[in-house]
LUMPALO-471150 format. One record per atom (N, C-alpha, C, O): residue in one letter; x, y, z. Coordinates in Angstrom, 2 decimals. Layout:
<titi=A x=X y=Y z=Z>
...
//
This chain:
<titi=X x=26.48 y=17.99 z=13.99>
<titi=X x=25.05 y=18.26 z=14.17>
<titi=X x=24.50 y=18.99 z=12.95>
<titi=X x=23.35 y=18.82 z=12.55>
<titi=X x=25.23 y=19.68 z=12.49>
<titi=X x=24.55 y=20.83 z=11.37>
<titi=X x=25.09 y=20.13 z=10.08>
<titi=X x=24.74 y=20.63 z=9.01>
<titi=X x=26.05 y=18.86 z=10.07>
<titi=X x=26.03 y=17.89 z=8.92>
<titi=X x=24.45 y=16.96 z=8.69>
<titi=X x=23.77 y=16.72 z=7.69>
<titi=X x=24.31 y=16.60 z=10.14>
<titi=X x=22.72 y=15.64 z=10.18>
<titi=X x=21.90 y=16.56 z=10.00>
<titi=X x=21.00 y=15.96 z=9.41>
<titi=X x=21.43 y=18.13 z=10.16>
<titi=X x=19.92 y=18.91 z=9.68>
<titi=X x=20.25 y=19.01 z=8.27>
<titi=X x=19.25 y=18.90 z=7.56>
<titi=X x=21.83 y=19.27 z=7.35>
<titi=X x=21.81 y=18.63 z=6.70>
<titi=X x=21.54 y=18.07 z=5.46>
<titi=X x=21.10 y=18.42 z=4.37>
<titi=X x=22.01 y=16.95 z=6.11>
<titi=X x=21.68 y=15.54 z=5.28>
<titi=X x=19.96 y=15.20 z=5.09>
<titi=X x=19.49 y=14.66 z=4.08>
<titi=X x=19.16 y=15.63 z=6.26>
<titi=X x=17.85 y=15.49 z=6.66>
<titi=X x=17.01 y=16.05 z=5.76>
<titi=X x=15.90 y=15.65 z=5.40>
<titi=X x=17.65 y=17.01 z=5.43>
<titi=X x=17.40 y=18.26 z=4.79>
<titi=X x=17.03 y=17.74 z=3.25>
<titi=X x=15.94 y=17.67 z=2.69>
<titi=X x=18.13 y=17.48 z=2.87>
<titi=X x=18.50 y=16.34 z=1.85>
<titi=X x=17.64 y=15.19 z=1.25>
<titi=X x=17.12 y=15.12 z=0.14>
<titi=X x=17.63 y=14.38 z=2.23>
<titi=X x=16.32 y=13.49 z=2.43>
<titi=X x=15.04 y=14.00 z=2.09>
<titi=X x=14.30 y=13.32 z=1.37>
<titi=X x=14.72 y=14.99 z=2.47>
<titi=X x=12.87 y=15.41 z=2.40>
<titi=X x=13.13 y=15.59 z=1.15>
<titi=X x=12.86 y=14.62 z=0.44>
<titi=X x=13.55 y=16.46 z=0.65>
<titi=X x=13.63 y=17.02 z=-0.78>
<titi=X x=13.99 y=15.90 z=-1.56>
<titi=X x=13.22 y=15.83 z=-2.52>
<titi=X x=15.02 y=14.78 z=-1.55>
<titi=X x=15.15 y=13.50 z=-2.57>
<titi=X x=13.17 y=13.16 z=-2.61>
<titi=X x=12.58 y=13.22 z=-3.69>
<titi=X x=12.43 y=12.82 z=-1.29>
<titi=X x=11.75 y=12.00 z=-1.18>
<titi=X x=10.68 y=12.97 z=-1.51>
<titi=X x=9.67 y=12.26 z=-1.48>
<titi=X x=10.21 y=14.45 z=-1.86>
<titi=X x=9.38 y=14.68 z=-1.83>
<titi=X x=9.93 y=14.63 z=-3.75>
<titi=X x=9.13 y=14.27 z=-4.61>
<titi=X x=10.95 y=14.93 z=-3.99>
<titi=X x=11.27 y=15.15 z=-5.83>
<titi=X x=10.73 y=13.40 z=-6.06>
<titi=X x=9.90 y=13.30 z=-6.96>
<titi=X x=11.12 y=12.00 z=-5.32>
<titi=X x=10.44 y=10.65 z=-5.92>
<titi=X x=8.94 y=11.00 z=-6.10>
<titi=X x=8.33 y=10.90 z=-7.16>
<titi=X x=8.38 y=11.47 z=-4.81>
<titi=X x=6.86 y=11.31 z=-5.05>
<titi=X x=6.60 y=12.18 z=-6.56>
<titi=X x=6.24 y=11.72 z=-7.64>
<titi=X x=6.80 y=13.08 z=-6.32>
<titi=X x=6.39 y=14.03 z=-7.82>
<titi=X x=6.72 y=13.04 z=-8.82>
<titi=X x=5.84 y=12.62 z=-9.57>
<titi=X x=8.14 y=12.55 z=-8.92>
<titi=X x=8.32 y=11.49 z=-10.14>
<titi=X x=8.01 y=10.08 z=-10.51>
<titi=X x=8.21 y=9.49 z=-11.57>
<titi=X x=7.28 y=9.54 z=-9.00>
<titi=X x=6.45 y=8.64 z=-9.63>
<titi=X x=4.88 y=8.46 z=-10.18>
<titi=X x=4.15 y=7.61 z=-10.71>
<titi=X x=4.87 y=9.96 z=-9.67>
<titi=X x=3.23 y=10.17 z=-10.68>
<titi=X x=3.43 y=10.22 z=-11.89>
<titi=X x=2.62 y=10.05 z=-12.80>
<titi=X x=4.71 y=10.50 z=-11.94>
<titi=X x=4.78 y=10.90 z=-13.58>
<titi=X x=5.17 y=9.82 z=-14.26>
<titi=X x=5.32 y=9.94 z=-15.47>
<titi=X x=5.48 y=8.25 z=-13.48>
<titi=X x=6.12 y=7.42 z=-14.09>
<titi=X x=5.03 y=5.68 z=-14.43>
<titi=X x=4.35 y=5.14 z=-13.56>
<titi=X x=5.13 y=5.37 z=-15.30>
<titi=X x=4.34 y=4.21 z=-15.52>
<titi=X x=4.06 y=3.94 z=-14.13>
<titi=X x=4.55 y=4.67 z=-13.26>
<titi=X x=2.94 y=2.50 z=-13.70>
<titi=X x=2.87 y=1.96 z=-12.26>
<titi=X x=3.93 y=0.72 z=-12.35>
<titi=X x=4.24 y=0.12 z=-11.32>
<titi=X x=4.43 y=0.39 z=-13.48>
<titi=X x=5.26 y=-0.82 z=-13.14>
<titi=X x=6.72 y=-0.28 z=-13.27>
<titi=X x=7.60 y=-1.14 z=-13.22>
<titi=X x=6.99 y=0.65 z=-13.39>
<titi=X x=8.40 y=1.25 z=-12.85>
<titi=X x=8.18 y=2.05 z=-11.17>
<titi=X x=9.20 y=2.33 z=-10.54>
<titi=X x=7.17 y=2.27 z=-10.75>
<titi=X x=6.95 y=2.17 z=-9.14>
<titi=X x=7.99 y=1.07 z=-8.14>
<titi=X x=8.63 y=1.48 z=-7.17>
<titi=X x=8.00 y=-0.22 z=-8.56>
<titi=X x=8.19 y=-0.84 z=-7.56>
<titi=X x=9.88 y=-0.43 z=-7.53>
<titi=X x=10.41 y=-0.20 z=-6.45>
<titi=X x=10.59 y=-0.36 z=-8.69>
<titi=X x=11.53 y=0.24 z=-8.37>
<titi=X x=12.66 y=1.35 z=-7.63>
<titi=X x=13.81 y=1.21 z=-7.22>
<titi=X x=11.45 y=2.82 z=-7.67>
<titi=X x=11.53 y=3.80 z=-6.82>
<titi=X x=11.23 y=3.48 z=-5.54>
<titi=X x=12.04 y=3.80 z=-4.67>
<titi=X x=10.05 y=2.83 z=-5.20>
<titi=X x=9.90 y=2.81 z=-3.66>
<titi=X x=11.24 y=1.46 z=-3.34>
<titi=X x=11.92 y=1.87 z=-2.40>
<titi=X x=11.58 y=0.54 z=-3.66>
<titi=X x=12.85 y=0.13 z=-2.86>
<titi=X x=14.25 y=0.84 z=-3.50>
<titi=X x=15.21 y=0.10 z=-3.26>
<titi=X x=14.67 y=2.16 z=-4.32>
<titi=X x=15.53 y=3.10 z=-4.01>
<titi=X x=15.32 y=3.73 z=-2.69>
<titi=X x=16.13 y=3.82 z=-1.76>
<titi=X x=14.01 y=4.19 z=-2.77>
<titi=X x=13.75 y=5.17 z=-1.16>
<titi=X x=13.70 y=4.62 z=-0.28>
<titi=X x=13.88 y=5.32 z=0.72>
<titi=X x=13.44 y=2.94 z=0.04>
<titi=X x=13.31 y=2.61 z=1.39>
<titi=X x=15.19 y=2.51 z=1.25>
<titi=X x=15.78 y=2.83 z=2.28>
<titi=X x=15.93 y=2.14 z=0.23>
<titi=X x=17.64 y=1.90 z=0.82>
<titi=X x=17.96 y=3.42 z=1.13>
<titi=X x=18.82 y=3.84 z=1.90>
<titi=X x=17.12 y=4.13 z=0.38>
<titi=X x=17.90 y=5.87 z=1.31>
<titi=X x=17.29 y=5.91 z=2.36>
<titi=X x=18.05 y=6.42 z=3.18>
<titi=X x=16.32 y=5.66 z=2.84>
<titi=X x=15.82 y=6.07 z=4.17>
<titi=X x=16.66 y=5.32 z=5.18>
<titi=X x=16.70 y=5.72 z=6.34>
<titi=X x=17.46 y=4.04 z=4.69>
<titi=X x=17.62 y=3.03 z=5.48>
<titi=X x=18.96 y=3.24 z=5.89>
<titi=X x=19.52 y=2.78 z=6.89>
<titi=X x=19.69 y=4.44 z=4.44>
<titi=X x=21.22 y=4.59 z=4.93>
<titi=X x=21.15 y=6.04 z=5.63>
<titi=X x=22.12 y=6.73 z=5.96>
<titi=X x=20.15 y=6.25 z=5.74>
<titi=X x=20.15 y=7.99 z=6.84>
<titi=X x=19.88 y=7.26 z=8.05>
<titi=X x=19.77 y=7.86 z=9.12>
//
């Protein structure tokens, strides 16, 4: 249980550090980050 809050834990912070780094990143390197984050969301 306190491996999954976690890992969860984990998650917000990967996904809130993408958002910050795709403002900072061209729009045509976008499509790349958002299907990294949907395969992490998909393996939590």
């Amino acid at each position: 249980m306190r491996s999954t809050q976690t890992s969860r834990d984990a998650s917000c912070r990967s996904i809130s550090w993408n958002r910050r780094s795709k403002l900072a990143t061209p729009r045509r390197s976008r499509a790349p980050l958002a299907a990294d984050l949907l395969r992490e969301m998909s393996a939590d």
